[in-house]
NUPA-519646 format. One line per field, with one value per residue: x, y, z of N, C-alpha, C in turn; residue in three letters; residue number from 1. Coordinates in Angstrom, 3 decimals, m for minus. Atoms other than C-alpha are relative to their C-alpha. Example, Ala and Ser with C-alpha at 12.3 -4.5 7.8 and 13.67 -1.06 7.14 Angstrom:
BEGIN
n_px = (0.890,m0.820)
n_py = (m1.190,m1.190)
n_pz = (0.000,m0.060)
ca_px = (12.300,13.670)
ca_py = (m4.500,m1.060)
ca_pz = (7.800,7.140)
c_px = (0.900,m0.770)
c_py = (1.200,1.090)
c_pz = (0.000,0.730)
rest = (ALA,SER)
nr = (1,2)
//
This chain:
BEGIN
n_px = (1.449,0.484,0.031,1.441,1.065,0.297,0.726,1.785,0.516,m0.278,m0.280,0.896,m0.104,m0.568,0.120,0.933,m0.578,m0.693,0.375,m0.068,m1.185,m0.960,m0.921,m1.331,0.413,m0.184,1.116,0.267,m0.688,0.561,m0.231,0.448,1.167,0.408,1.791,1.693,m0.069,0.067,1.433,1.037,m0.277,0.447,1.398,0.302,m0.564,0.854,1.566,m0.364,0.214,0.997,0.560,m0.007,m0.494,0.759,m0.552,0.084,m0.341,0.203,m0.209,m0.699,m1.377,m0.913,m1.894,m1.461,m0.748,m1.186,m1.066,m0.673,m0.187,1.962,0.307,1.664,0.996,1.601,1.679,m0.011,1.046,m0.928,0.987,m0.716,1.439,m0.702,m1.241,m0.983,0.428,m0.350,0.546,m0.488,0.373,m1.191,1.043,m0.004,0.542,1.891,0.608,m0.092,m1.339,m0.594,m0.842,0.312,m0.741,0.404,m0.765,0.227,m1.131,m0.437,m0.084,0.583,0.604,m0.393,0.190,m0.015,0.908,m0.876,m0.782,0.722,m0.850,0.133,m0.835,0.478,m0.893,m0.159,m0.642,m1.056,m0.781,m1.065,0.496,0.875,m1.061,m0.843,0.462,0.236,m0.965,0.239,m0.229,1.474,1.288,0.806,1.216,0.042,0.165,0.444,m0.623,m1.345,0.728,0.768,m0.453,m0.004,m0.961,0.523,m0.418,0.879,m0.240,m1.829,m0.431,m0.905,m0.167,0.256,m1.099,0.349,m0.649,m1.075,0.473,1.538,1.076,0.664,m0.917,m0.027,0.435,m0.819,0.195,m0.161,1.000,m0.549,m0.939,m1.179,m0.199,0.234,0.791,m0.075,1.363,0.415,0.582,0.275,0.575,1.281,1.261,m0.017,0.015,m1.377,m0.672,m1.335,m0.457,m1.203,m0.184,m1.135,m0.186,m0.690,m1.222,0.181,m0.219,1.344,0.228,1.586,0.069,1.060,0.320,1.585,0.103,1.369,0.782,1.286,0.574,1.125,0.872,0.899,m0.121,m1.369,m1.149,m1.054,m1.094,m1.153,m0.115,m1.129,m1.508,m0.937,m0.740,m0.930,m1.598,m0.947,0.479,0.318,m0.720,0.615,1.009,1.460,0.889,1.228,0.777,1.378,1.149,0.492,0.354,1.402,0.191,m1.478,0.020,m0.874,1.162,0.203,m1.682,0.221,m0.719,m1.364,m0.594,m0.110,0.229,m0.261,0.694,m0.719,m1.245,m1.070,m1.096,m0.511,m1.038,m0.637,m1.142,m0.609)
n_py = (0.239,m0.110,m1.444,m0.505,0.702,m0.885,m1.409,0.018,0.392,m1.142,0.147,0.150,1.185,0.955,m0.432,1.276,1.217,0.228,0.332,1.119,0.431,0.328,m0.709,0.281,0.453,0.945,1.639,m0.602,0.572,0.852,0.452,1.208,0.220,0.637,0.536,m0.239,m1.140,0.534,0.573,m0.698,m0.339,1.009,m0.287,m0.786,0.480,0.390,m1.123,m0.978,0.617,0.373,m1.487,m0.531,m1.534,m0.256,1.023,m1.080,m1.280,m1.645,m1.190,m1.161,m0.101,m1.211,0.297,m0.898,m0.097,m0.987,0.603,m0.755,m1.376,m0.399,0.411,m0.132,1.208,m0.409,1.146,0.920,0.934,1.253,1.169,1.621,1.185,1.312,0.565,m0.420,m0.967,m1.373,m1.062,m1.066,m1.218,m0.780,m1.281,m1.273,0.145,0.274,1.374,0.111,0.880,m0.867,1.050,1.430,1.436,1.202,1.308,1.383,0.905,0.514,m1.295,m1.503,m1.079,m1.388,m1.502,m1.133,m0.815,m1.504,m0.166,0.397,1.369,0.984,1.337,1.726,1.111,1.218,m0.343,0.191,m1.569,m0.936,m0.937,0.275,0.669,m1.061,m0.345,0.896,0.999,1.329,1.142,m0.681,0.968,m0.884,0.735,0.102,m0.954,0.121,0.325,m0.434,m0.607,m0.031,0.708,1.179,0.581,1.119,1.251,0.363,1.354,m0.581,0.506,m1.712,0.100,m1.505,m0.326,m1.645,m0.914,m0.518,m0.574,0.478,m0.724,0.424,1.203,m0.440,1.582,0.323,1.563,m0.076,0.632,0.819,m1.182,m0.380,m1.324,0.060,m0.833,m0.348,m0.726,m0.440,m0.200,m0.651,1.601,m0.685,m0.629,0.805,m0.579,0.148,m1.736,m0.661,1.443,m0.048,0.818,0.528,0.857,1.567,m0.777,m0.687,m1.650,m0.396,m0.925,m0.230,m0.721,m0.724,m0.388,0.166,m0.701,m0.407,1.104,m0.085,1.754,m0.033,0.256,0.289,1.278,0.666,0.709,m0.804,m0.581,m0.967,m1.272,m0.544,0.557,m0.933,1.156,m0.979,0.581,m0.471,0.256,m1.031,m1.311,m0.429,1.048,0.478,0.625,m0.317,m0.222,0.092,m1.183,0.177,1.483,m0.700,1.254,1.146,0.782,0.693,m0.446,0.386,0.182,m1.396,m1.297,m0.284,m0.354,m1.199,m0.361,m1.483,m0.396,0.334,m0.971,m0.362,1.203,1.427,0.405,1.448,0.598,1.343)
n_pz = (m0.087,m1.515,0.105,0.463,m0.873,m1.127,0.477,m0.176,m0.588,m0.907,m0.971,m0.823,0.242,m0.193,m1.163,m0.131,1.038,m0.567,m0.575,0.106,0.593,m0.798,m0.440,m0.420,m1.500,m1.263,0.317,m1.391,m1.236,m0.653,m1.100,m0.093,m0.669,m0.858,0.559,m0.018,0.975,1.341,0.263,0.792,1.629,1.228,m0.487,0.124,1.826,0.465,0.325,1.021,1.019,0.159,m0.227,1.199,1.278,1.181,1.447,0.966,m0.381,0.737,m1.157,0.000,m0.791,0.093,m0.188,m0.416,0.986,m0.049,0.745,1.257,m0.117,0.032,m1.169,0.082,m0.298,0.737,0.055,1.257,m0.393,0.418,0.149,0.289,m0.318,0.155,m0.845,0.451,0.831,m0.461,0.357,m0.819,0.763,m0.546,0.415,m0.431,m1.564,0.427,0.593,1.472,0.268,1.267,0.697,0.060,0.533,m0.137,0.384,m0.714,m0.029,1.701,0.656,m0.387,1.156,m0.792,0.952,m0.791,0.278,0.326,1.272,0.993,0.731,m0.514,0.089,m0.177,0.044,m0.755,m1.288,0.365,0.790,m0.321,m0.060,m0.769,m0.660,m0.243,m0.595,m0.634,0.294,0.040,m0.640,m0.326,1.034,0.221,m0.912,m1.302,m0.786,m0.668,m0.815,m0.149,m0.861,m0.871,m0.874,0.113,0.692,0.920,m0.127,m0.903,m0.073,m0.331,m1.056,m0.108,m1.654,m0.581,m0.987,m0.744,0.549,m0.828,m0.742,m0.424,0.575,0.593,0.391,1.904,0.719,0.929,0.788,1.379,0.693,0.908,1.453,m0.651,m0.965,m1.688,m0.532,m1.161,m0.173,m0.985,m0.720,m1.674,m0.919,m0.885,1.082,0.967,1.826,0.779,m0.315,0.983,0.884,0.626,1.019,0.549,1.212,0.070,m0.259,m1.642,m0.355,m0.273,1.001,m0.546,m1.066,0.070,m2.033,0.097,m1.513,m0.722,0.358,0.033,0.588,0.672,m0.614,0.461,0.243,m0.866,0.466,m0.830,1.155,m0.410,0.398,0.688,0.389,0.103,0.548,m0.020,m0.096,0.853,1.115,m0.097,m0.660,m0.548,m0.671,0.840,m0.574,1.005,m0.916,0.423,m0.287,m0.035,0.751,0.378,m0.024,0.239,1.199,1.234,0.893,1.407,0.618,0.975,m0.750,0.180,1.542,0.456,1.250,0.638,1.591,0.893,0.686,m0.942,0.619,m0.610,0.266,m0.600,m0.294,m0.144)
ca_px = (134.576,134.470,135.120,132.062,130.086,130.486,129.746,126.248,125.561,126.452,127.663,124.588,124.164,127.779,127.568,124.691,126.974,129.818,128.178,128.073,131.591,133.215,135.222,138.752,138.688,139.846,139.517,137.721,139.518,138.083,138.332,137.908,134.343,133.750,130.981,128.273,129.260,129.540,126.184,124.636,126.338,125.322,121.330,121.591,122.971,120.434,117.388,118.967,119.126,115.720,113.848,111.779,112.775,111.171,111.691,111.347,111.891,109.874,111.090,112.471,116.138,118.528,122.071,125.006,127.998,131.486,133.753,135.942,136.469,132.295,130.212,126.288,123.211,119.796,116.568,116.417,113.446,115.124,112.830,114.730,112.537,114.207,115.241,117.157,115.281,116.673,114.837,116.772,115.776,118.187,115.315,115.317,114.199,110.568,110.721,111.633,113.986,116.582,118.478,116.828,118.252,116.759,118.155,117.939,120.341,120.958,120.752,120.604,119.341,120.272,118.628,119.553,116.657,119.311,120.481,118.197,120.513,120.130,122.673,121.946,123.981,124.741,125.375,128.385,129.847,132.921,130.668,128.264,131.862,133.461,131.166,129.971,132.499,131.673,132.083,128.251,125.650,122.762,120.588,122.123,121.359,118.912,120.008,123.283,120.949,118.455,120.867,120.211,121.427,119.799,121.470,119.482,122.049,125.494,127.674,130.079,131.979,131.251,133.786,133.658,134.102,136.981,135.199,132.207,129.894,128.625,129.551,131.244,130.343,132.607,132.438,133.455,131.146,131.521,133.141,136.055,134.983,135.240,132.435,132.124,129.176,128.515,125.636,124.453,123.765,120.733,118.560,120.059,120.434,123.359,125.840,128.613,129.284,132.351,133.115,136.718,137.933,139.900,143.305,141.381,141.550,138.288,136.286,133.014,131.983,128.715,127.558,123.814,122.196,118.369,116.960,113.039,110.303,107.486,103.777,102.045,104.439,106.624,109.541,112.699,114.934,118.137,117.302,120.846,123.623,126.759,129.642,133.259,137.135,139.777,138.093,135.751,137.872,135.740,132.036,128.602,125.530,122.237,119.387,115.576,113.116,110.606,108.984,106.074,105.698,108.401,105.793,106.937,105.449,106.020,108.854,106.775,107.906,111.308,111.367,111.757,110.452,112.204,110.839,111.799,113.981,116.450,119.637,120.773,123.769,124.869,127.754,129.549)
ca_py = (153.265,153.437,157.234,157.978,155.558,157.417,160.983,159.506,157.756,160.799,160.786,159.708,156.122,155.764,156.240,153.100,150.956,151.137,150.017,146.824,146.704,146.214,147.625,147.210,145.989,143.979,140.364,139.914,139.610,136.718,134.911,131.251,130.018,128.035,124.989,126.782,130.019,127.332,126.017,129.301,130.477,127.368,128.365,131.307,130.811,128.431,130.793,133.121,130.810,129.588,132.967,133.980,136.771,138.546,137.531,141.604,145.113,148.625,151.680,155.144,155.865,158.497,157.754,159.693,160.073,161.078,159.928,160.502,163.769,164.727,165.067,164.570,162.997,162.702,160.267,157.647,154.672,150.910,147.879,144.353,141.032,137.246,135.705,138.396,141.575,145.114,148.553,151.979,155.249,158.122,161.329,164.838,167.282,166.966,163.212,163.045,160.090,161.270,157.855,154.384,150.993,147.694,144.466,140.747,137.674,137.832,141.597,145.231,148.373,152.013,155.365,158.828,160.748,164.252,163.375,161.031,157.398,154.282,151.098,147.623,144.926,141.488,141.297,139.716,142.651,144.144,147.307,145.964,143.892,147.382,148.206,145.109,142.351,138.588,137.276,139.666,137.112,138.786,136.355,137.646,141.123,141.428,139.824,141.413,144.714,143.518,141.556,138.338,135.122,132.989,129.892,128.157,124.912,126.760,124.790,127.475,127.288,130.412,132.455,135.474,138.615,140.378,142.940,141.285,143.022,139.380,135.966,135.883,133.065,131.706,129.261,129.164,128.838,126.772,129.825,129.658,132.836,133.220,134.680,136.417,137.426,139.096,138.337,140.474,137.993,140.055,141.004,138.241,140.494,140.785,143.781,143.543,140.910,140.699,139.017,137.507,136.428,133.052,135.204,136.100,139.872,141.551,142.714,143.644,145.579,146.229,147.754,147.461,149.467,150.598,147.363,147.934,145.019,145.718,145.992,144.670,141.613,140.959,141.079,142.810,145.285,147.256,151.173,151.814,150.621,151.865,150.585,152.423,151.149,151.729,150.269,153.738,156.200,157.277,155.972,155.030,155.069,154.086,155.233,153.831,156.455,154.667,150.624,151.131,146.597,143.357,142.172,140.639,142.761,140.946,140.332,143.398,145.913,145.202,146.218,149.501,150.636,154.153,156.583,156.025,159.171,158.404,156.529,152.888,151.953,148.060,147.178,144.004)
ca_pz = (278.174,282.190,281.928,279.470,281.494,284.845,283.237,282.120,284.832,287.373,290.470,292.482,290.368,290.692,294.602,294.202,292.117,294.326,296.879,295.456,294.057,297.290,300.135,301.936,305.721,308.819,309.290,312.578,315.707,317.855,320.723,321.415,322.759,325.891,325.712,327.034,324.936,322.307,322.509,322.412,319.495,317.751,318.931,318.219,314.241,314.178,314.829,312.579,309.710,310.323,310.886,307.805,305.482,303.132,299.107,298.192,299.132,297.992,299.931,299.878,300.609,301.263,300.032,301.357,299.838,300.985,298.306,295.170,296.676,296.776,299.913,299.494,299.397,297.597,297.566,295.532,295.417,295.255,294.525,294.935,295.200,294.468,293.017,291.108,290.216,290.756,290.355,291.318,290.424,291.434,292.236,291.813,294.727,292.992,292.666,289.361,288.294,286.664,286.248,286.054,286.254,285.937,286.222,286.773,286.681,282.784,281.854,282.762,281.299,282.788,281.383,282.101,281.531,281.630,278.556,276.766,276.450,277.411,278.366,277.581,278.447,280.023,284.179,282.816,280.371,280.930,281.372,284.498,285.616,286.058,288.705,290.420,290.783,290.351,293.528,294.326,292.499,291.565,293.931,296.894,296.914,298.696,301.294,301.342,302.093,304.477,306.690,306.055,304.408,301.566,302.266,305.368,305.448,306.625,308.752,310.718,314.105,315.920,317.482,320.214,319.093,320.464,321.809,322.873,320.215,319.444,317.722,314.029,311.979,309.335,306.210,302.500,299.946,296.503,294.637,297.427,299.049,302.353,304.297,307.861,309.608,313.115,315.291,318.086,320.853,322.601,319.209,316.836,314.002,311.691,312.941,310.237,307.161,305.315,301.971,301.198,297.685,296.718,298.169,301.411,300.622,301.896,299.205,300.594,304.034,305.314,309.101,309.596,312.569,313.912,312.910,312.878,312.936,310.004,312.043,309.352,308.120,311.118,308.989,310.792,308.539,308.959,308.921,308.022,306.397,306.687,303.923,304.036,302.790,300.542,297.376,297.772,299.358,301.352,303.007,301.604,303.308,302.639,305.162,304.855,304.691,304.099,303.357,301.560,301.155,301.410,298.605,295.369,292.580,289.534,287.142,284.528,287.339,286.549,282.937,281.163,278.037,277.026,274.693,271.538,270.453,273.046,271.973,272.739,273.151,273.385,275.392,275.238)
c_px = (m0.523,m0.029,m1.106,m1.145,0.097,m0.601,m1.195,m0.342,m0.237,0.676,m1.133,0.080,1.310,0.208,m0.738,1.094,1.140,0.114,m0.397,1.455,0.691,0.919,1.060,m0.413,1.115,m0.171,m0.372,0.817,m1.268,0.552,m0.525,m1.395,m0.056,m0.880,m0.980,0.232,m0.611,m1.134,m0.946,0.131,m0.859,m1.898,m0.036,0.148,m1.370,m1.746,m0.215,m0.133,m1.373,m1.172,m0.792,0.260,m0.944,0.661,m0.195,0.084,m0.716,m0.279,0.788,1.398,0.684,1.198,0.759,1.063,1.675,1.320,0.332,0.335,m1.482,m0.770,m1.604,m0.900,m1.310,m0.801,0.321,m1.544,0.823,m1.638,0.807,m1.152,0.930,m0.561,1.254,0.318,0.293,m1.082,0.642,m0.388,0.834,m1.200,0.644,m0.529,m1.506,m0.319,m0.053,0.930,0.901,1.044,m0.636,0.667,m0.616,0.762,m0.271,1.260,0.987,0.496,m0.421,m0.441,0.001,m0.392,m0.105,m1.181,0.391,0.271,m0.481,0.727,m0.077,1.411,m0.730,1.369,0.075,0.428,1.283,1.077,0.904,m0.344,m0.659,0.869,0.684,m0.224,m0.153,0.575,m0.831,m0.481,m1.962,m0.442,m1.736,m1.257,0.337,m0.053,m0.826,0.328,1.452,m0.597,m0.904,0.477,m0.317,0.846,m1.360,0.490,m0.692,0.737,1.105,0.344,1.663,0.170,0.366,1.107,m0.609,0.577,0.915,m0.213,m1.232,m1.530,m1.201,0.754,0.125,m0.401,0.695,m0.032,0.397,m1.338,0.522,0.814,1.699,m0.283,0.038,m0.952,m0.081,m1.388,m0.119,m1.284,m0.211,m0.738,m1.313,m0.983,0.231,0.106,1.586,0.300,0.715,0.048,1.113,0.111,1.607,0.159,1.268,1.181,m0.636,0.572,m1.670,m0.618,m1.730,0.031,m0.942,m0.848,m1.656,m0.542,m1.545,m1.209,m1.911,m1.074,m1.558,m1.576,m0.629,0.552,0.731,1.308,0.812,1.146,0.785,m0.774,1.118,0.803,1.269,1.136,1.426,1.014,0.523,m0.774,m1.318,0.261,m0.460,m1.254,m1.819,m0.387,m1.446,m1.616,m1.595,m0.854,m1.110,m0.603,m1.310,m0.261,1.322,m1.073,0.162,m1.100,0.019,1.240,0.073,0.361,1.590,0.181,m0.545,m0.182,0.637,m0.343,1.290,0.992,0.728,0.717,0.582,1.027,m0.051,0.945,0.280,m0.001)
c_py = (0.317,1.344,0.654,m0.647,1.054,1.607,m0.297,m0.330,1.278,m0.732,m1.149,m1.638,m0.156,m0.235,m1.644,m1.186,m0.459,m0.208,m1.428,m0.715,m0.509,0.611,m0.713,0.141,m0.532,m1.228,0.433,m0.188,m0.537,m0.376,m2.001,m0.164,m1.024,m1.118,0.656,1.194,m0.298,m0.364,1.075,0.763,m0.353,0.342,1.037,0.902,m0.523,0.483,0.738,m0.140,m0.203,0.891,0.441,1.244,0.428,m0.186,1.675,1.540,1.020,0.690,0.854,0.530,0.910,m0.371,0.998,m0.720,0.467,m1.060,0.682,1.488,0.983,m0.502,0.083,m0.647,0.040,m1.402,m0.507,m1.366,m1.300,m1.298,m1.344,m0.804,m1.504,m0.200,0.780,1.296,1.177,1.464,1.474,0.877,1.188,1.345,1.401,0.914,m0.213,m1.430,m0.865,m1.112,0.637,m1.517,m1.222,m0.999,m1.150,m1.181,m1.280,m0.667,m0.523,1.524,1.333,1.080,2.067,1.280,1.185,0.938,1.648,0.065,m0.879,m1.587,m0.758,m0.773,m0.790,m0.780,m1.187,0.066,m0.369,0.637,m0.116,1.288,0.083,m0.326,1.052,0.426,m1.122,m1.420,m1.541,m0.856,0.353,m0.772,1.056,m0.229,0.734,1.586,1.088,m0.242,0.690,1.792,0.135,m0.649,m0.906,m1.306,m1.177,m1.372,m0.633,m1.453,0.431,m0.862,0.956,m0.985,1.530,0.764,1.187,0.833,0.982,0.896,0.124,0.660,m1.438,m1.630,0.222,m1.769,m0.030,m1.090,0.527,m0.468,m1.208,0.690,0.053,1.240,0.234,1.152,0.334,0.838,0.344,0.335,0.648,m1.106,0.194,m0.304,m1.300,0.376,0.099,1.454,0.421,m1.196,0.479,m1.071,0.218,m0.462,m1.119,0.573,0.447,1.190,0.136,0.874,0.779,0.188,0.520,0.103,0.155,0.250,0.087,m1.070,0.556,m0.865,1.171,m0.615,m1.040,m1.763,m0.843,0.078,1.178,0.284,1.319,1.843,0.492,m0.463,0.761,m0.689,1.197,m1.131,0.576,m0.001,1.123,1.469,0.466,m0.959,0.011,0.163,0.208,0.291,0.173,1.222,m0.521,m1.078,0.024,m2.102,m0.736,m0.887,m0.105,1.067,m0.301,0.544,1.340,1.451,0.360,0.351,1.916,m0.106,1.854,0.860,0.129,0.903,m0.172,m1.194,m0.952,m0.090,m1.556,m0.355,m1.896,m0.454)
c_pz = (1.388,0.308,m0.761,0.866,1.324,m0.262,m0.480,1.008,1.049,1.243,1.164,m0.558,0.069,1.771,0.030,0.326,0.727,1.250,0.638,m0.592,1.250,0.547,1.196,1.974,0.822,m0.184,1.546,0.775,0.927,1.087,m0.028,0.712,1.131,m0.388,0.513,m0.715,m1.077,m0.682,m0.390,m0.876,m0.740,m0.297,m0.670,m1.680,m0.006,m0.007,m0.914,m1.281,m0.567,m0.145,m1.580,m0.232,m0.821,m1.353,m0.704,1.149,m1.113,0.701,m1.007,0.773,0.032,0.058,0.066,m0.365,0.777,m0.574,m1.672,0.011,m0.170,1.624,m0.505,0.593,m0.771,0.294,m1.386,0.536,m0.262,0.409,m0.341,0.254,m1.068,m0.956,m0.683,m0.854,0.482,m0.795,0.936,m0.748,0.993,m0.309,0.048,1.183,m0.404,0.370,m0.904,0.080,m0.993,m0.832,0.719,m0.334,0.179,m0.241,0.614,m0.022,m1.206,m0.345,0.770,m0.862,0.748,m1.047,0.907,m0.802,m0.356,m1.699,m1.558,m0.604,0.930,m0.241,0.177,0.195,0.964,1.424,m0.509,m0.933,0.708,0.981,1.444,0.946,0.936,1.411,0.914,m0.270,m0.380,0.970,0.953,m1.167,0.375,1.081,1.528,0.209,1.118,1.305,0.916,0.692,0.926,1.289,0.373,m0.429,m0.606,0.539,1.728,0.660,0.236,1.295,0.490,1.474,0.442,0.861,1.258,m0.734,1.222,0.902,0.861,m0.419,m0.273,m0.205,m1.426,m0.286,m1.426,m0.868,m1.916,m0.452,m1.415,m0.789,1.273,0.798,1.427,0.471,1.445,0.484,1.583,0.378,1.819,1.129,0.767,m1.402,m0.890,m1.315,m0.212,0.263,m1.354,m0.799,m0.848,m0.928,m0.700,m1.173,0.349,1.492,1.130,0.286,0.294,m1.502,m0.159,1.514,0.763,1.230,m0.642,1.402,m0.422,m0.588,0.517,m0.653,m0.610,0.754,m0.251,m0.035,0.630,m0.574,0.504,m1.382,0.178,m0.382,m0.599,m0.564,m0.461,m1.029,m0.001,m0.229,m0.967,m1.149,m0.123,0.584,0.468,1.310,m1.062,1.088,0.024,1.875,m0.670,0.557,0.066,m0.477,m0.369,m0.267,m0.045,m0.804,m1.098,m0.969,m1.366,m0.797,m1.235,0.898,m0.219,m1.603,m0.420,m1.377,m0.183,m0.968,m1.052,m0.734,1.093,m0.326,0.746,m0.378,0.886,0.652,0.244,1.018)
rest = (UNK,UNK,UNK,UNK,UNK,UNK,UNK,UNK,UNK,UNK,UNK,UNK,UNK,UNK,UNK,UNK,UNK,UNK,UNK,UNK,UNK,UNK,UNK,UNK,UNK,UNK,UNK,UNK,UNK,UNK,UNK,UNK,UNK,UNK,UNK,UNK,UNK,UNK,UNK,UNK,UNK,UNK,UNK,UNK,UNK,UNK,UNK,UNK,UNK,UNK,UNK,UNK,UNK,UNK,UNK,UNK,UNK,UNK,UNK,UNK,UNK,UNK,UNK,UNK,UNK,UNK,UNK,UNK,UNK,UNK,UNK,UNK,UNK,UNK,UNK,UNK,UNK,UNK,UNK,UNK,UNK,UNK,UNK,UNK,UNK,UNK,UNK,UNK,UNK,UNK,UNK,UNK,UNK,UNK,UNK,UNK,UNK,UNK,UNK,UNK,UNK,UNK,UNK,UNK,UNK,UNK,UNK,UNK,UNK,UNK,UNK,UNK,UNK,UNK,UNK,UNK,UNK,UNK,UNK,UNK,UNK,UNK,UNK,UNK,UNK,UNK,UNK,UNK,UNK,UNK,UNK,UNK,UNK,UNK,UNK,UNK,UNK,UNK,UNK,UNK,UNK,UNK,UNK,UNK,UNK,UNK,UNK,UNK,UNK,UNK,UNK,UNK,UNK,UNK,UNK,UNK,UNK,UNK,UNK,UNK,UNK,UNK,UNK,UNK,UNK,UNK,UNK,UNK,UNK,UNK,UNK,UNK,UNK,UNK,UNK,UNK,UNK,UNK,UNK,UNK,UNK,UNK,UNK,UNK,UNK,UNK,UNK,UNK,UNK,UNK,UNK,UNK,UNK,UNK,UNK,UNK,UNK,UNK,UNK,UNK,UNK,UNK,UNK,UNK,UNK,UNK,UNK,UNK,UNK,UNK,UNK,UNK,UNK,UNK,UNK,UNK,UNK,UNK,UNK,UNK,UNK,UNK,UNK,UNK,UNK,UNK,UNK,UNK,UNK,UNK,UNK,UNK,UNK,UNK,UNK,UNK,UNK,UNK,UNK,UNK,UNK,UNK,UNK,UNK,UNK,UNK,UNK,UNK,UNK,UNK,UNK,UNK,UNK,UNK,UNK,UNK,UNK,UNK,UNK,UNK,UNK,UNK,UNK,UNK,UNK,UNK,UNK,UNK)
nr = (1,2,3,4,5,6,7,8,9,10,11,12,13,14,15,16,17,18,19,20,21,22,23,24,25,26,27,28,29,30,31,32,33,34,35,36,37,38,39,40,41,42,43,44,45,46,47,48,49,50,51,52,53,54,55,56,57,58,59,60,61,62,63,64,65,66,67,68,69,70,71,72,73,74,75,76,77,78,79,80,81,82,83,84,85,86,87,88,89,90,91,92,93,94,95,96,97,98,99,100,101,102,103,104,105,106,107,108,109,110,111,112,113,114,115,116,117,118,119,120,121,122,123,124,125,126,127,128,129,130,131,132,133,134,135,136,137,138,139,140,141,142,143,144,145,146,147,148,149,150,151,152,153,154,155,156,157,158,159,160,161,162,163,164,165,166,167,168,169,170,171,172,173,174,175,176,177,178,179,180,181,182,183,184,185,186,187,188,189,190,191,192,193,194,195,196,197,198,199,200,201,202,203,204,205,206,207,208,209,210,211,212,213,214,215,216,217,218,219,220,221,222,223,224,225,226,227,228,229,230,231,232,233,234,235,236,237,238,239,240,241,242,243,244,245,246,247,248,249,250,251,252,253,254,255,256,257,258,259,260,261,262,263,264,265,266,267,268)
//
């Protein structure tokens, strides 16, 4: 099934998708903190935490590609917004979508416009599983691309980073995962986050560079993100072209109606 699935989807949506599946890493190397280091770790977490965010994303992106033995790149439009709504469209050089996906915290829905077929199915499938693991909740992706963190109540003891890029910050959540996060100590933004399963293998990877603060809504957001490890053989990376709002546009933006001669398929 994962072999017909990737030949509709193409290359370009699976490039997205594996983006969110997760990649092979480092743990950090640290250093112990001093008390006055310690203190402004702790300050400097706690601004970070407190800092508002935005609750949505609609921009223009250029994903690059060098994996599975393929080097590229094309435009695509991506529309996230909390607490769990996805919109990707994979363009042609016109503009055209050629592959749509919508999804929330229950269900997705993916149509290739090349070929005229749609997928439905549950985030929880086999089919949706294949691609995007478990331990990625649908609430946090956002977040997970704008270099942030949902949770506002983390209790962490901060380390140095080995090379003095910053401080990491460390804490399980309730699923057992272990999480890692690197703040830059000048700007306060998130350099690098890392996501551990139960077994404290890395299974997630994600560099975040040319941070740029929005005129209109103040809100500060990564220009780049870089993601690379084993679990893609290669590197990902997604580069903003352009933020056209970080406002919410309604839960009818996230749905798709397909025309009706084009075939559905259900997966389990």
């Amino acid at each position: 099934m994962r072999t017909t699935a990737l030949l509709r989807l193409g290359l370009p949506m699976l490039c997205w998708l594996l983006i969110l599946a997760g990649c092979a890493g480092k743990h950090p190397k640290t250093l112990p903190l001093g008390p006055a280091e310690e203190q402004a770790a702790h300050a400097l977490w706690s601004g970070f935490l407190t800092k508002k965010q935005p609750q949505a994303l609609d921009a223009d992106i250029r994903l690059g590609w060098d994996v599975l033995g393929s080097k590229g790149g094309m435009a695509a439009t991506v529309q996230v917004q909390q607490p769990a709504h996805l919109r990707f469209a994979a363009n042609d050089p016109l503009g055209r979508p050629l592959v749509l996906v919508v999804a929330d915290a229950r269900s997705f829905t993916m149509v290739d416009n090349r070929t005229g077929h749609v997928t439905r199915g549950r985030i929880g499938s086999k089919f949706w599983r294949s691609y995007v693991p478990e331990s990625v909740n649908p609430e946090e992706l956002l977040s997970f691309l704008g270099g942030f963190l949902q949770d506002g109540a983390l209790q962490v003891k901060p380390e140095q980073d080995e090379e003095n890029k910053g401080f990491w910050y460390q804490w399980r959540d309730k699923r057992d995962l272990r999480h890692a996060v690197l703040l830059d100590k000048d700007s306060g933004t998130m350099g690098q986050r890392l996501l551990f399963d139960a077994k404290d293998e890395l299974i997630l990877e994600m560099r975040y560079g040319g941070y740029r603060k929005d005129a209109t809504s103040g809100y500060i957001w990564p220009g780049q993100l870089h993601i690379t490890g084993k679990a893609v053989t290669g590197s990902l990376t997604i580069q903003i072209e352009k933020i056209y709002s970080h406002t919410s546009q309604g839960a009818a933006a996230f749905r798709l109606s397909p025309p009706s001669h084009f075939t559905v398929e259900e997966v389990p």
